[in-house]
C-alpha positions as CSV (number, residue, x, y, z in Angstrom):
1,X,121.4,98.3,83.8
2,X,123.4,95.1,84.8
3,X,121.6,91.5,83.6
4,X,123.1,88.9,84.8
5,X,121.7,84.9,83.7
6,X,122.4,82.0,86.3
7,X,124.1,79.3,84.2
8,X,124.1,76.5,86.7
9,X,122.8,72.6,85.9
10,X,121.0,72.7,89.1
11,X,119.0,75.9,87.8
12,X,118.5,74.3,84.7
13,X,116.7,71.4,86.4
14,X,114.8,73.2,88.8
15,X,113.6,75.6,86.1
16,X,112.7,72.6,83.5
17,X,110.8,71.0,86.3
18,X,109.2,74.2,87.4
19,X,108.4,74.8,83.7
20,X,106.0,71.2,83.5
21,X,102.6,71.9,83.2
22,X,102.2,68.4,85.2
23,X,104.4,70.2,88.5
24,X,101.7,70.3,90.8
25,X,101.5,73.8,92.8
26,X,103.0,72.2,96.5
27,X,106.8,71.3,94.2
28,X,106.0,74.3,92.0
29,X,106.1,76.7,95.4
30,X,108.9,74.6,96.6
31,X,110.9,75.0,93.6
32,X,110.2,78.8,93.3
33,X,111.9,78.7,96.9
34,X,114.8,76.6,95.6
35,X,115.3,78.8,92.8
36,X,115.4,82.0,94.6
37,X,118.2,81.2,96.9
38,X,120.3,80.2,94.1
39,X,119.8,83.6,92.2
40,X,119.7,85.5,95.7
41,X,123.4,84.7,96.5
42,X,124.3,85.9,93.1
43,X,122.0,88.6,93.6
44,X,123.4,89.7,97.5
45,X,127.3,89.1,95.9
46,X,127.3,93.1,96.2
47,X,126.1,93.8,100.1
48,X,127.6,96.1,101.9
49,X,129.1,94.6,105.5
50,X,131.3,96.2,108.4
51,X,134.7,94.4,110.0
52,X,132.9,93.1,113.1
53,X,136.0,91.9,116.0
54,X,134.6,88.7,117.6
55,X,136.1,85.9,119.8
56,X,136.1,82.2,118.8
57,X,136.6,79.0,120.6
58,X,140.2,79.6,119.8
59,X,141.6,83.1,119.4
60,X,140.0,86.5,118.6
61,X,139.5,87.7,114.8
62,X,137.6,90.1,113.0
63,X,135.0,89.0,110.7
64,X,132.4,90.8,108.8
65,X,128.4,91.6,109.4
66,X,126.0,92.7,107.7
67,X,126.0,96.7,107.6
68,X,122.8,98.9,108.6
69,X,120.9,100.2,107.8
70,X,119.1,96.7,106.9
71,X,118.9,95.6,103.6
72,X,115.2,95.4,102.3
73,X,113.1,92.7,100.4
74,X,110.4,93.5,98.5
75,X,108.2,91.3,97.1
76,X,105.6,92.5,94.1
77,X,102.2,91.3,95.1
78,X,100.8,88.7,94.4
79,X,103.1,86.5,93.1
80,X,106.4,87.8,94.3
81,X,105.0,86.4,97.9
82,X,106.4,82.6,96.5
83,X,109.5,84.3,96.3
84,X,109.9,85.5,99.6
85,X,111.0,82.3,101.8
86,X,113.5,81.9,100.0
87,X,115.0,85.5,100.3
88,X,114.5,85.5,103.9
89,X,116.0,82.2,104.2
90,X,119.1,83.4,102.8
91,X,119.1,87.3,104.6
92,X,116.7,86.3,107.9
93,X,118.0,89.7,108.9
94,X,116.1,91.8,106.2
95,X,113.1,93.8,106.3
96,X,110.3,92.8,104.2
97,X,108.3,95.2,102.6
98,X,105.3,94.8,99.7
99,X,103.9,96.3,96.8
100,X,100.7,95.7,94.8
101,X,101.1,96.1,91.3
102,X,98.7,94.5,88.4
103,X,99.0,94.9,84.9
104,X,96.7,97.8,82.9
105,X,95.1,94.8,80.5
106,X,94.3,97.4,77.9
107,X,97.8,99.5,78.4
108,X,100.4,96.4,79.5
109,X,103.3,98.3,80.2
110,X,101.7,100.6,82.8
111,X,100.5,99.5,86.0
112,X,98.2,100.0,88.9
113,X,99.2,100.4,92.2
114,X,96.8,99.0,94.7
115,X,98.7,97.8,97.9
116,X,102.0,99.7,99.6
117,X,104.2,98.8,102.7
118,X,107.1,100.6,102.7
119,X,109.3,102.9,104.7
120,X,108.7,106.7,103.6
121,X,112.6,106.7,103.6
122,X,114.7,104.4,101.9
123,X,117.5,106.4,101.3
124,X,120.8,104.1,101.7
125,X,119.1,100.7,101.6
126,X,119.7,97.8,99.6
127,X,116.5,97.2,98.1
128,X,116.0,93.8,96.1
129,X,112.4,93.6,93.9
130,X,110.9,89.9,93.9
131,X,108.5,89.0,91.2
132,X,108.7,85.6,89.0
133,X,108.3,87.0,85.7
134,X,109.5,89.9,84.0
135,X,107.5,89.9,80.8
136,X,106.6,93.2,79.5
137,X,108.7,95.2,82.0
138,X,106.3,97.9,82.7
139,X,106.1,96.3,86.5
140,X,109.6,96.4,87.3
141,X,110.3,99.7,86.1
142,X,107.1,101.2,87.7
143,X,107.9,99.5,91.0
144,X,111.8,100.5,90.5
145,X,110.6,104.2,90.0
146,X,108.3,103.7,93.4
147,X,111.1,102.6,95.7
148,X,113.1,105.8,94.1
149,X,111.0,108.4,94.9
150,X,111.0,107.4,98.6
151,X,115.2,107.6,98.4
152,X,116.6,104.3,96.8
153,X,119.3,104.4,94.6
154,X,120.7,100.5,94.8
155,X,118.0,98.1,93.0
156,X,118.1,94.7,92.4
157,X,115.5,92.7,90.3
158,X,114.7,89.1,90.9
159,X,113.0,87.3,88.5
160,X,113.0,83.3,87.9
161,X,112.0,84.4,83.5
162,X,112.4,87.5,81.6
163,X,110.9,88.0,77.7
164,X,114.0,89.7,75.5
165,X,111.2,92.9,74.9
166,X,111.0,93.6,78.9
167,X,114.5,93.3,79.1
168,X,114.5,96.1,76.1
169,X,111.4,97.9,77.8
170,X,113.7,98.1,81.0
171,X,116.5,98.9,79.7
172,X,115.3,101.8,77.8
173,X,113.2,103.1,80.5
174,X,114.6,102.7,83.3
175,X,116.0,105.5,85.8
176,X,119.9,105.8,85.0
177,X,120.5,107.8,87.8
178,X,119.5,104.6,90.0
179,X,122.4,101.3,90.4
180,X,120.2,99.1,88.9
181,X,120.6,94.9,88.4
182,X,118.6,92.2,87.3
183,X,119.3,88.4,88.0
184,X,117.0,85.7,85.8
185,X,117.1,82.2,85.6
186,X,116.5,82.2,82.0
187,X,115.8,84.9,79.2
188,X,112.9,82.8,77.2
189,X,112.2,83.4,73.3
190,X,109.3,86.2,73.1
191,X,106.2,87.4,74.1
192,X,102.6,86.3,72.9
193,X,99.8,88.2,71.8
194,X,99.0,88.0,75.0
195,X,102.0,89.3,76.7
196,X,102.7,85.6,78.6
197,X,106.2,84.5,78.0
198,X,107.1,81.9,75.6
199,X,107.6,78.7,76.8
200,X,106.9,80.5,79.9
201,X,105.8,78.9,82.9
202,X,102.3,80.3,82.3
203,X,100.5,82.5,85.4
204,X,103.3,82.1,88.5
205,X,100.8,83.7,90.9
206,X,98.0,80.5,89.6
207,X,100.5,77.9,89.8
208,X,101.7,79.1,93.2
209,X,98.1,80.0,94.7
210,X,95.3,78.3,92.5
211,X,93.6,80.1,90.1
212,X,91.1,83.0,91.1
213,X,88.3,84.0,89.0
């Protein structure tokens, strides 16, 4: 596994702002946006593109595209939605798919799986998992794991905050056979008794969406 930590000022203000209880949830989702793009070209450094010969105003040249099959975005439900303009912003040519995952409250590094849009096939993509928050880590291996048994084998994680124990969780769990990278904002201090990150952000899908009871 590959972890790599932006270390930018602009991330740092984005994320400390973000981070304010007081951020209301219209620059909370805008930052979230913000944030992504700036992890997603570190994240994208990596995709895989074909000499394409074109013509410009002046003289012909050969550039590069994009190769196919189409790299795919995949944002983990519900949260991971806020992430998704700003990966499609950056890669408008991607396809999008989602995945439902929830925390077991009683078990929190296994998941439940209640919501799939996928290709049956994903052999040969570039798949990158959005979700704000890697905490315990049991979502982002389980979801890793999900896009590998349908083919993938080139998995990037993008989170905005990661706990040191899901990084450990991951680390120790995840697939090796699968080429496997995570991109974070920040590694905070620890998990609570709770399993919310500390200083956290608190719940990224309330402060995106409003809270649901």
């Amino acid at each position: 596994m590959e972890l790599h930590v932006l270390n930018h000022p602009l991330v740092e203000h984005k994320l400390t702002v973000l981070r304010d209880k007081n951020t209301p949830s219209s620059t909370f989702r805008e930052l979230v946006s913000e944030l992504v793009m700036l992890e997603a070209y570190e994240a994208t450094r990596d995709l895989s593109v074909v000499s394409t010969p074109i013509e410009t105003p002046v003289a012909p040249m050969t550039g590069k595209k994009l190769a196919s099959p189409r790299p795919i975005i995949v944002p983990v439900l519900r949260a991971g939605l806020g992430m998704l303009d700003g990966m499609t912003r950056l890669i408008p040519t991607a396809e999008v798919g989602f995945l439902g995952m929830k925390r077991d409250e009683e078990h929190p590094t296994q998941q439940i799986t209640y919501a799939n849009r996928l290709p049956d096939d994903l052999s040969g993509r570039q798949c990158f998992l959005i979700d704000p928050m890697l905490a315990t880590g049991g979502t982002l291996v389980a979801a890793t794991h999900y896009l590998a048994e349908r083919g993938a084998k080139d998995v990037t994680a993008i989170n905005i905050i990661a706990a040191p124990e899901g990084i450990k969780y991951v680390e120790e769990h995840i697939d090796p056979s699968i080429d496997f990278k995570v991109v974070v904002c920040a590694v905070d201090e620890k998990l609570n008794d709770k399993c919310y990150i500390v200083p956290g952000l608190g719940d990224a899908g309330d402060r995106l969406y409003g809270v649901i009871d």
